[in-house]
C-alpha positions in Angstrom: 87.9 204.4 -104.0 90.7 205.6 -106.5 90.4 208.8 -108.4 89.1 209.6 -111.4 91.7 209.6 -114.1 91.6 212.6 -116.9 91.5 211.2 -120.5 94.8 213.6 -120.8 94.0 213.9 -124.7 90.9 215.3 -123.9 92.3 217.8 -121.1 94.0 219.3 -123.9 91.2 219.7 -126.8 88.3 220.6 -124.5 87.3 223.7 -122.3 84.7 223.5 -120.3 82.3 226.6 -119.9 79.5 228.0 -118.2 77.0 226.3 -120.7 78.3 223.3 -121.6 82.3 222.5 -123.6 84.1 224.0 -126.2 86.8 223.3 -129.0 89.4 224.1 -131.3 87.8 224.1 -134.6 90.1 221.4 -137.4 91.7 222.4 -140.3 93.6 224.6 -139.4 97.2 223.5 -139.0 98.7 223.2 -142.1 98.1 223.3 -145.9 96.9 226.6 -145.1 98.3 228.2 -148.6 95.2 226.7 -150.6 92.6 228.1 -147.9 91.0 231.1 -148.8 91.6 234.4 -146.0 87.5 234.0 -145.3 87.9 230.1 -144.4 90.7 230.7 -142.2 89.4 233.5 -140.4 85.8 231.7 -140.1 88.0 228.5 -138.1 89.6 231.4 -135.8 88.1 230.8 -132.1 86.6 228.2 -130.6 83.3 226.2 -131.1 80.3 224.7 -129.0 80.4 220.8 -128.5 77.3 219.1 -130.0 74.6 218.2 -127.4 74.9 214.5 -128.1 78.3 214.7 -127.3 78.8 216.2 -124.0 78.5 212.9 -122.0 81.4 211.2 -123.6 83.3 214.3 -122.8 82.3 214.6 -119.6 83.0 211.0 -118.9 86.3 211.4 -120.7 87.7 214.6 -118.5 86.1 212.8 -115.0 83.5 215.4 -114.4 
């Protein structure tokens, strides 16, 4: 059987962790001028994956 193939998109935007997957959060790339200091900083980090979305991830990153 051949191996599973890595959505490669997906490598890239997801981490998985001890309790499930994380992301980047959006909006924060550019037109940043406009954002306030607060909204910027609360974007910082990265952010649990919704429940109902873990198996398409899963599925998406072969694991």
């Amino acid at each position: 059987m051949p191996k599973m193939k890595t959505a490669s998109g997906a490598a890239k935007r997801f981490r998985k962790t001890a309790k499930g997957y994380k992301h980047r959060q959006s909006f924060r790339n550019h037109i940043l001028t406009k954002k306030s200091s607060k909204r910027k900083r609360h974007l910082r980090g990265m952010k649990d994956i919704a429940k109902a979305d873990v198996p398409l991830i899963k599925r998406m990153l072969g694991d």
